[in-house]
C-alpha atoms as one frame of an Amber mdcrd trajectory, in Angstrom:
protein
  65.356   0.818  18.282  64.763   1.882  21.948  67.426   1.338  24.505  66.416
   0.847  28.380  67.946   3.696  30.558  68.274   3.748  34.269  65.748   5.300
  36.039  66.639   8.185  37.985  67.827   7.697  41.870  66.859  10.985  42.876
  64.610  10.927  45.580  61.775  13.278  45.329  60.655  14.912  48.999  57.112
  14.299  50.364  56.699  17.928  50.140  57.762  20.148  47.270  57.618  23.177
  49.526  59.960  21.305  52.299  62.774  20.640  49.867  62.492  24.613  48.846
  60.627  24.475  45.696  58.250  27.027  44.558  55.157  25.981  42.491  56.889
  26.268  39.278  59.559  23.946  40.065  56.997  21.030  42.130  55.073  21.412
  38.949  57.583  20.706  36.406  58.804  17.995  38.483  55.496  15.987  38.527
  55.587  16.590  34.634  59.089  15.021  34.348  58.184  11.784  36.446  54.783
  11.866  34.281  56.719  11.708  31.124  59.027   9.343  32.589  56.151   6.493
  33.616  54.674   6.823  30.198  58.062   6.309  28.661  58.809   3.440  30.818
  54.715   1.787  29.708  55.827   2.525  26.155  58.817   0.254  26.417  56.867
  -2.578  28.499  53.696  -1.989  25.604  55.053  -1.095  22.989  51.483  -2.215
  20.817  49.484  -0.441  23.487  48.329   2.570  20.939  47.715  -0.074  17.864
  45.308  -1.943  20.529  43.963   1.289  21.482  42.592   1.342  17.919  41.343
  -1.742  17.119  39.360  -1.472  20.633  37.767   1.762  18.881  37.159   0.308
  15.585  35.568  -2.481  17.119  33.289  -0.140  19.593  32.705   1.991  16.169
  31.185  -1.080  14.363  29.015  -1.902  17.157  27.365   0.892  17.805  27.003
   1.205  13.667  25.423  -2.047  13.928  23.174  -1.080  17.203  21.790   2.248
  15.392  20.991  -0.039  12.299  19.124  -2.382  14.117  17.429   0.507  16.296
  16.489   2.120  12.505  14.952  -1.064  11.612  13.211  -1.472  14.561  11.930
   1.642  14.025  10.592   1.587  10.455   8.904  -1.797  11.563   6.832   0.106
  14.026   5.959   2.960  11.157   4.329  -0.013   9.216   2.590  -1.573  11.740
   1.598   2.108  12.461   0.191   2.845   8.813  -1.651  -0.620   8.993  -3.311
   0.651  12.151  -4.440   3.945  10.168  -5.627   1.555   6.404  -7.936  -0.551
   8.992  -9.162   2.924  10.125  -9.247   3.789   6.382 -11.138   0.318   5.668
 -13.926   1.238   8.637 -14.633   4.362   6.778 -15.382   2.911   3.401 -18.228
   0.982   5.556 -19.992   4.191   7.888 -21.556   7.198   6.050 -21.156  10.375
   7.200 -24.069  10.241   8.510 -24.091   7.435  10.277 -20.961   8.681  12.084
 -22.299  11.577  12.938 -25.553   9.948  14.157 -22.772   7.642  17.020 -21.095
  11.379  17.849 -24.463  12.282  19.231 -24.654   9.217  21.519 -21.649  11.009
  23.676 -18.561   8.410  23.463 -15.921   8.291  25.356 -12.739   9.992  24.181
 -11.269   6.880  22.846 -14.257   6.486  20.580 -14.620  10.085  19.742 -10.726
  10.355  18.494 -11.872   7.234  16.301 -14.997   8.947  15.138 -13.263  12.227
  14.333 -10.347   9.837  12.236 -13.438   8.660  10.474 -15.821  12.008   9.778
 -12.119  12.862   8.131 -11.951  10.006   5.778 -15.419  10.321   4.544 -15.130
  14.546   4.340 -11.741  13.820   2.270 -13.395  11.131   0.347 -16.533  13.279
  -1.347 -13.818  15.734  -2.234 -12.052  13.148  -3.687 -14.523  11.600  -5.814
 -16.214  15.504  -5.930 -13.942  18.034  -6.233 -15.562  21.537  -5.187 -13.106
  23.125  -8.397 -11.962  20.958 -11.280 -12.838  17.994 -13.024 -12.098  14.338
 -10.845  -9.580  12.352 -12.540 -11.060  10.324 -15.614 -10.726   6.937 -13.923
 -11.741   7.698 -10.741 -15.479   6.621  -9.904 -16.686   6.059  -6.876 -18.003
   2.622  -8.371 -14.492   1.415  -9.966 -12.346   2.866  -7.606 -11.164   2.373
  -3.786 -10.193   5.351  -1.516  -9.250   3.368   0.765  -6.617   1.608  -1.357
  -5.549   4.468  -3.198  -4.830   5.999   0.484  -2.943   3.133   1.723  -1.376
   2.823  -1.195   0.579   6.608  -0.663   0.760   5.786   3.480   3.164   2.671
   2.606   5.643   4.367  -0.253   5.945   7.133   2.434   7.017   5.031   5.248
   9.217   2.850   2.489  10.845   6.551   1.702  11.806   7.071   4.995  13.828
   4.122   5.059  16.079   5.688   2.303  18.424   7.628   4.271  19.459  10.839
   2.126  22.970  10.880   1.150  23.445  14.798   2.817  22.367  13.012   5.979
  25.456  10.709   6.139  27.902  13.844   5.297  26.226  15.883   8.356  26.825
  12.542  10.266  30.291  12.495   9.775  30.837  16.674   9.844  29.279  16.276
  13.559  31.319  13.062  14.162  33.901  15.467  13.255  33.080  18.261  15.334
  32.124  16.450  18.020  35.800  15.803  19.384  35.015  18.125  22.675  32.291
  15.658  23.902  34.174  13.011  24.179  36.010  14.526  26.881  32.676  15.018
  28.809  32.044  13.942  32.128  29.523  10.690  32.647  26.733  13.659  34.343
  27.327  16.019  31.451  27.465  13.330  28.469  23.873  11.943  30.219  22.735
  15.644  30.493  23.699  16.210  26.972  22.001  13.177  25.621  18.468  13.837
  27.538  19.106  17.539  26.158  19.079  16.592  22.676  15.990  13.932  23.270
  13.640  16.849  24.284  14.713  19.242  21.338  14.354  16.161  18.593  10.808
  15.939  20.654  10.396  19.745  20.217  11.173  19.129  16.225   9.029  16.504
  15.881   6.055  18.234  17.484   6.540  21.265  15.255   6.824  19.855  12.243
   3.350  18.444  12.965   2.042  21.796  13.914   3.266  23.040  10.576   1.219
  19.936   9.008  -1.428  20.645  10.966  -2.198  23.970   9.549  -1.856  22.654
   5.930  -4.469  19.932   6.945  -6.703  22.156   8.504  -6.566  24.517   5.428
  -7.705  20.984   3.094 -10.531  21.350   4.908 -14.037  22.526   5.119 -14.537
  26.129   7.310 -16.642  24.192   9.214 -15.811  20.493  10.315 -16.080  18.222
  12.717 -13.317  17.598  15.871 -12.763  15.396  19.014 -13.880  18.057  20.600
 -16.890  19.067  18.641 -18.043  16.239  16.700 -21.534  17.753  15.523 -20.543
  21.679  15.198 -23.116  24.177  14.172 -23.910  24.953  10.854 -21.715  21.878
   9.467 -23.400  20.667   6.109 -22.137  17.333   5.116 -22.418  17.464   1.799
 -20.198  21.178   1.564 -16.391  19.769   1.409 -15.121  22.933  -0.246 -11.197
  22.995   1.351 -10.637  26.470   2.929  -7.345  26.946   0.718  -9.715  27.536
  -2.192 -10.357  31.048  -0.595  -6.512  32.027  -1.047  -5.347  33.858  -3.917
  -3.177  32.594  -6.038   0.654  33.395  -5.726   3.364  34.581  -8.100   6.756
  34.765  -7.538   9.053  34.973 -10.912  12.425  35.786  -8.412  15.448  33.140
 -10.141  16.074  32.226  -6.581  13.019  31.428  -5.132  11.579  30.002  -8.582
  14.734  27.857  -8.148  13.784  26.868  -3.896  10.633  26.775  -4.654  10.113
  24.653  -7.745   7.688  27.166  -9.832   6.693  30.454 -10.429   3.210  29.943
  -9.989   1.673  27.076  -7.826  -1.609  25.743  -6.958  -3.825  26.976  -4.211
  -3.040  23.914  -2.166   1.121  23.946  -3.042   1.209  27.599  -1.706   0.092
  26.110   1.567   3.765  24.835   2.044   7.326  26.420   2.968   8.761  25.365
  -0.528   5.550  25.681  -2.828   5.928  23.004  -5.343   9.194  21.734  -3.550
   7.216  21.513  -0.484   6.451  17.792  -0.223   9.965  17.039  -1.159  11.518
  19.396   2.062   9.068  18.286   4.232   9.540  14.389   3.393  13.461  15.532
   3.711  12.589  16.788   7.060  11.000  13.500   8.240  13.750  11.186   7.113
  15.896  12.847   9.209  14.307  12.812  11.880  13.480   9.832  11.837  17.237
   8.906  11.190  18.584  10.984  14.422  16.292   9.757  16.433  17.776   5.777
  15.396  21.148   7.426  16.311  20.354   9.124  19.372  18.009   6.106  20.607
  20.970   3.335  20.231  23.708   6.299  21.952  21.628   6.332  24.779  20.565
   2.640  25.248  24.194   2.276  25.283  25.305   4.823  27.924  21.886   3.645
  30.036  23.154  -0.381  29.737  21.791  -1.101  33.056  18.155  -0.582  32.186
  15.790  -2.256  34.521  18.296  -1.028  37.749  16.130   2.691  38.087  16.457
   2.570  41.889  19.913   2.326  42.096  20.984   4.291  38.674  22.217   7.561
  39.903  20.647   8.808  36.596  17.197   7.765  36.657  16.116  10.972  35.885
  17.761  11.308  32.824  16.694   7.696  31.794  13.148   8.702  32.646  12.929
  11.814  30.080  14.316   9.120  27.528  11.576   6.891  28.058   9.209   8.836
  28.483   9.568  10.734  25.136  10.195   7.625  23.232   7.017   6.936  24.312
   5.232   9.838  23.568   7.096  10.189  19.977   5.940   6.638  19.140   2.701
   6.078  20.688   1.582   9.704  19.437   3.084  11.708  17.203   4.561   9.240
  14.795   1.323   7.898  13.678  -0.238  10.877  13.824   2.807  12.280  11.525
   2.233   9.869   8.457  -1.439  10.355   8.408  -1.154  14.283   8.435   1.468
  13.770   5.928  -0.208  11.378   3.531  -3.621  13.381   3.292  -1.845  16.841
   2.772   0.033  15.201   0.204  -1.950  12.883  -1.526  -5.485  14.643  -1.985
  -6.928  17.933  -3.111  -4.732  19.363  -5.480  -1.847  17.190  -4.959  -2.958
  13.557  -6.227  -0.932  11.176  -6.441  -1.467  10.016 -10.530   1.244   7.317
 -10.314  -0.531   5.521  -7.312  -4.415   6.301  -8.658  -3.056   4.809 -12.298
  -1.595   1.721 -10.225  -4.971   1.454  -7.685  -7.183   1.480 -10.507  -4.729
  -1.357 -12.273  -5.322  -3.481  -9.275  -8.977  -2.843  -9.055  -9.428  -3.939
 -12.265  -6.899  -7.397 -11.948  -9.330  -7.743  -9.128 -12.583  -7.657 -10.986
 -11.030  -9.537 -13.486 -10.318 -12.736 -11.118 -13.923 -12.136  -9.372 -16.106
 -11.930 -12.225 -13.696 -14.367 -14.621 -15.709 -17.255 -13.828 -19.016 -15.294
 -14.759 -17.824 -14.652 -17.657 -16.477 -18.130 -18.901 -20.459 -18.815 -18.024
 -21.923 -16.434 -19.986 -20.057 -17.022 -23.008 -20.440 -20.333 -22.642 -23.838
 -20.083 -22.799 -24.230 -17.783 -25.686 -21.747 -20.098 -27.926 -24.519 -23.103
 -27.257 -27.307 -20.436 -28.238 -25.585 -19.531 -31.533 -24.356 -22.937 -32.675
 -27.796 -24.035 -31.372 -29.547 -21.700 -33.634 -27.208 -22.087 -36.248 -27.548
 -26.081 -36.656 -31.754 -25.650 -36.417 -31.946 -22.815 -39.339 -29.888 -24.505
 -41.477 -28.012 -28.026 -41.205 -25.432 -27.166 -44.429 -23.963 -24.184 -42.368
 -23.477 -25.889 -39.160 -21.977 -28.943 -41.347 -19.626 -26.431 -42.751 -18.948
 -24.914 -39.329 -18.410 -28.083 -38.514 -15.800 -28.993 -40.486 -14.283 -25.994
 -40.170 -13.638 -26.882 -36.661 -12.609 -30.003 -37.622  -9.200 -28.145 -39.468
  -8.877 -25.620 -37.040  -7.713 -28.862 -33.985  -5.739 -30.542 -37.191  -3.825
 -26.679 -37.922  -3.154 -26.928 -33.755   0.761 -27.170 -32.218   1.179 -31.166
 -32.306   1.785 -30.855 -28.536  -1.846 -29.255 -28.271  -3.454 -31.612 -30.809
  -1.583 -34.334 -28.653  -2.874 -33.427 -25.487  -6.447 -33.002 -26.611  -6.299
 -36.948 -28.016  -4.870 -37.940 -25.027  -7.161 -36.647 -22.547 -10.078 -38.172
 -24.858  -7.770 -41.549 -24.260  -7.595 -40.983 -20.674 -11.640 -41.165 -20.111
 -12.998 -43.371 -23.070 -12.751 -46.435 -20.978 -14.593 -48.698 -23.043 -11.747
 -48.036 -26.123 -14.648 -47.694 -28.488 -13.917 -44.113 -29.425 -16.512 -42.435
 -27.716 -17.261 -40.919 -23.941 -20.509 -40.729 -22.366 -21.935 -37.411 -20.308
 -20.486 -38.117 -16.727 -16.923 -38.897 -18.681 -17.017 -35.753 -20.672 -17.974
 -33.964 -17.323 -14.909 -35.058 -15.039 -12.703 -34.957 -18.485 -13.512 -30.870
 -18.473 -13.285 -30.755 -14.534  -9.807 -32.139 -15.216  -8.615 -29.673 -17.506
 -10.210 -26.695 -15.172 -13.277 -25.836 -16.967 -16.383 -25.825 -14.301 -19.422
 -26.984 -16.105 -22.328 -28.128 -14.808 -24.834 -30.799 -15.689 -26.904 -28.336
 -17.571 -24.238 -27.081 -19.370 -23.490 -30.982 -20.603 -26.613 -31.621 -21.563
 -26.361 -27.956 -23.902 -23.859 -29.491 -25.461 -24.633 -32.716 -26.418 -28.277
 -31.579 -27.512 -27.860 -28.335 -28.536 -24.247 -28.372 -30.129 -24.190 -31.808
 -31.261 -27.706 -32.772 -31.832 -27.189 -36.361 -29.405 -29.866 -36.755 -27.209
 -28.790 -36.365 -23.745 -29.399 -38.852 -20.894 -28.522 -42.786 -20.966 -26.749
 -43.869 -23.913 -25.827 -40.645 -25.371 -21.952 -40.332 -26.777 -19.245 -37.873
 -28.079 -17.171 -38.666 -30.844 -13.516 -38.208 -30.963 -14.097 -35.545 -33.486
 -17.100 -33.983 -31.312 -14.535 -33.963 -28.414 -12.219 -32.274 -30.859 -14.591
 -29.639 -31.962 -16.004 -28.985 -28.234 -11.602 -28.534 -27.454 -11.362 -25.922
 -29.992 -14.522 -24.032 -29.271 -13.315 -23.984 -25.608 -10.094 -22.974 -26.355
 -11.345 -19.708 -27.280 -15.310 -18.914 -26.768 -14.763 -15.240 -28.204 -13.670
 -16.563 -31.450 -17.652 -18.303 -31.706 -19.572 -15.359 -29.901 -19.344 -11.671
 -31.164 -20.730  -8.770 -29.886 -23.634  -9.308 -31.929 -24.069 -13.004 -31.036
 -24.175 -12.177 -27.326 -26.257  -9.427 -27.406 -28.572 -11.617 -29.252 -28.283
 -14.643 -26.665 -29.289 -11.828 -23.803 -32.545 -10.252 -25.748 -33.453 -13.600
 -26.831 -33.010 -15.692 -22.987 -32.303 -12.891 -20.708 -34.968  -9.958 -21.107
 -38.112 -11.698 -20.761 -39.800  -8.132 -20.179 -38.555  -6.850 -23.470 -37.457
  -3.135 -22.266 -33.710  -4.086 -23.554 -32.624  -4.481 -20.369 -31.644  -6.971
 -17.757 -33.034  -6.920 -14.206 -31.553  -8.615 -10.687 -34.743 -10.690 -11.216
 -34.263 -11.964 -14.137 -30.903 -12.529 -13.987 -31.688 -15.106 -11.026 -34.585
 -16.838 -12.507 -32.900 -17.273 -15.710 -29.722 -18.421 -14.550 -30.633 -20.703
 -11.576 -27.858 -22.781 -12.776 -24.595 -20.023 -12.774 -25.888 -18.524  -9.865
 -26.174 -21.596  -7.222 -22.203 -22.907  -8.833 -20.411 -19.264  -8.527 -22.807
 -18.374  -5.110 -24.507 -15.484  -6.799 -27.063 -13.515  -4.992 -29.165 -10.252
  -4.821 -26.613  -8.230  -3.122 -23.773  -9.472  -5.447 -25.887  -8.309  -8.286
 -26.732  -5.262  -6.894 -22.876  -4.491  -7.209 -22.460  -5.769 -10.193 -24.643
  -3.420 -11.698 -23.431  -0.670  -9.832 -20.048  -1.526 -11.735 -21.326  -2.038
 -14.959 -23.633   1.169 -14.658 -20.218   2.996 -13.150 -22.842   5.209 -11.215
 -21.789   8.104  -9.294 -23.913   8.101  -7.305 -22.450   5.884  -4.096 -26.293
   5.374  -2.641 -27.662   4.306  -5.754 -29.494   0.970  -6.128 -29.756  -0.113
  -9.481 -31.999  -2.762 -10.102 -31.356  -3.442 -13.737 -29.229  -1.925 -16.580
 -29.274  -2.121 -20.133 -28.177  -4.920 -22.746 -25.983  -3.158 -24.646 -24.886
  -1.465 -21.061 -23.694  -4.506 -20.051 -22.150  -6.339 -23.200 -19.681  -3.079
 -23.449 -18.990  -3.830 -19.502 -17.556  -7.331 -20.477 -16.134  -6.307 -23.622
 -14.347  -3.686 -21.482 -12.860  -6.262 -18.939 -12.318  -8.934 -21.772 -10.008
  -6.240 -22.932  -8.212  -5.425 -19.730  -7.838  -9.328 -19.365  -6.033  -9.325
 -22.773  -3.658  -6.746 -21.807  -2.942  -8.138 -18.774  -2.134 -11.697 -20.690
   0.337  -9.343 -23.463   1.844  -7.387 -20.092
């Protein structure tokens, strides 16, 4: 409990040295009346240091919640960034080298030539890729099954998504230097804004030496000789050489318990000795990035704070400060950043260093892909062989295809009543006469319904060849045809083997009789399949490639073998049923 005292009545002279007091005494009496003020605003406030506090607490969350935003802002910009470099990546995976080379000669301007050099890079990195100068290439990669470009993109985007996991030692230095940091709060407006543009030119400093350090590590993935925005077309540059210089190092050794401990290994690769922490080396330098990227969030939102009135330069006594800011925030974004996660993700992600996680998951999605692009192809060509063997089975001998028949028959009656139910009700659904039976154009919107695509020579295989009814006007399904048809559809592998399809394709297919199936005759054969999926030469041409799995990129394979080709789908018939089990 306070109690209010009178203030003094002395009254203090104008002059400390006209009343006859030394220094000493003038000074201790300004302390007194000092102390005596803040005593008398403690008893009028006596909340004022409790409102003191929330005011900081509440300052303290904001700026929190500025650098947050700022961070997010910023790891925005790193993806739009790497989407920038992928459409680079996706250019190169259309130019050879050659061709390339061939525009470098036609003088560009810089602009094009720093694109052309980005390019020559992709494609040098690429033959090494798919070509390693030492080694075997990975079993599944093939420059006709697998993307470069996606396997690269793949490693550009987990980078950036790392850097948005702050490390946890970053948050302890943050609060050690919000701890140490007690002195610069008691700066001056000039030296607080001199600080700040200070510490913006050394994180710019940082940022362009770590690149220099990745630099050198790129430049040692490389050939000895190889093409730059400044020399596009160098002398004595062979395209097909893409030996990396780091080949030429010898190989390190190191079996100290402390460095084997910093540096991950005793004994690393030719391409992990090219960095600081050997095996460790990715992991430091990623480190390195996040943070950064991190202080740089911090130190952007500190200083759009202390600069609030940005757009008044001409009468901010600081403009020059707030010009250094901008800029390097310019420079660091517009340059170096992108630059940064390109380095980064080649020296990290190629030569020795691949990335088997993300070529196990690219070659998982290239497959899902072929699956969904050549699925309908598929359903065609096994529908086509089923109609060849029952077709040949019913004309060789009628007692077999009765039994088949039957056999059928049981298999819709051993269905899930839910199945069985559906099948009877879809027949319901299109016999609109009630008589039991459906004509060709019903049967051919009833499979349209339930998603098969089949067109009117594929009816007519069915009710001639399958059925024995002869198609055109007048010509009917049963309910137990219908039945029959539902369960052969259900699952054509279960009516076609291996040896059943190879048969269908030496028997329609190879008109030439080498065993093999050309481009040709796969169009003149299958006029039908290839006007309803939109297949044409060039389609073909890849297909082949595919099927072939050629290594060579510039090969054009007209036709490959029978047996070639039946192991192709039995291949991706496979990788469909593990995708269906998960």
């Amino acid at each position: 409990r306070t109690t209010t005292r009178p203030a003094p009545t002395t009254k203090r002279p104008s002059s400390p040295h006209a009343a006859g007091f030394g220094s000493k005494e003038a000074q201790h009496l300004d302390e007194a009346k000092v102390g005596g003020a803040a005593h008398e605003e403690h008893e009028e406030h006596p909340a004022g240091g409790s409102q003191e506090l929330i005011h900081l607490f509440e300052a303290v969350h904001m700026m929190v919640f500025i650098i947050m935003i700022t961070f997010i802002l910023m790891v925005l910009s790193l993806l739009f960034s790497a989407f920038q470099q992928e459409e680079v990546f996706a250019v190169g995976e259309v130019y050879k080298q050659s061709e390339l080379l061939q525009r470098a000669r036609e003088a560009p301007s810089i602009r094009e030539r720093l694109r052309l050099e980005k390019l020559v890079w992709y494609r040098i990195l690429r033959r090494e890729f798919f070509r390693p100068s030492f080694g075997q290439a990975h079993r599944r990669v093939r420059p006709a099954g697998f993307s470069f470009e996606k396997y690269l993109s793949r490693c550009m985007e987990d980078f950036v998504v790392e850097l948005i996991e702050i490390p946890p030692p970053t948050m302890c230095f943050i609060f050690a230097s919000l701890c140490l940091g007690e002195p610069i709060m008691g700066f001056s407006e000039e030296r607080l804004r001199f600080l700040l543009m200070i510490i913006q030119v050394v994180m710019l400093a940082i940022q362009r030496l770590l690149i220099a350090y990745m630099d050198n590590i790129f430049d040692w993935c490389m050939p000895d000789i190889y093409p730059t925005v400044w020399d596009l077309t160098p002398k004595g540059y062979d395209i097909g050489r893409t030996k990396p210089k780091y080949l030429a190092r010898p190989l390190l050794r190191n079996d100290g318990t402390l460095s084997v401990w910093f540096r991950g290994t005793s004994s690393p690769t030719k391409h992990e000795s090219l960095f600081i922490g050997w095996k460790r080396g990715k992991r430091y330098l990623s480190f390195a990035i996040q943070n950064l990227l991190f202080f740089q969030a911090v130190f952007v939102s500190v200083n759009l704070q202390v600069n609030r009135a940005i757009f008044n330069i001409v009468d901010n006594p600081y403009y020059v400060e707030f010009s250094v800011f901008v800029v390097t925030e310019i420079a660091m974004w517009y340059f170096l950043w992108p630059k940064m996660i390109f380095v980064y993700t080649v020296i990290t992600a190629t030569g020795q260093m691949k990335n088997e996680a993300n070529i196990e998951e690219t070659c998982n999605r290239i497959a899902s892909e072929q699956l969904r692009k050549y699925s309908k192809l598929l359903d065609e060509l096994y529908t086509r062989a089923a109609i060849h063997s029952i077709q040949e089975m019913r004309e060789e001998d009628e007692r077999n295809y009765q039994v088949w028949y039957q056999s059928k028959l049981a298999d819709f009656h051993n269905l899930p009543t839910e199945d069985s139910d559906e099948i009877l009700s879809s027949f319901e659904t299109f016999d609109k006469s009630g008589n039991g039976m459906i004509d060709e154009a019903e049967l051919k919107m009833c499979l349209r319904g339930q998603g098969f695509t089949c067109d009117d020579s594929v009816i007519e295989s069915w009710f001639d060849g399958v059925f024995a009814k002869q198609p055109g006007e007048g010509a009917e399904l049963s309910r137990d045809d219908f039945c029959v048809l539902m369960v052969i559809l259900k699952d054509l592998r279960q009516v076609v083997d291996d040896g059943d399809f190879t048969e269908w394709f030496e028997d329609v297919m190879d008109r030439s009789g080498d065993a093999s199936i050309g481009v040709e005759e796969f169009m003149s054969q299958l006029p039908e399949v290839c006007a309803l999926l939109k297949i044409d030469r060039p389609y073909l041409l890849e297909l082949f490639r595919r099927v072939k799995n050629s290594e060579d990129e510039d090969e054009v394979i007209e036709e490959v073998g029978i047996t070639t080709f039946v192991n192709w789908i039995n291949k991706l018939v496979a990788q469909q049923d593990n995708m269906s089990y998960g």
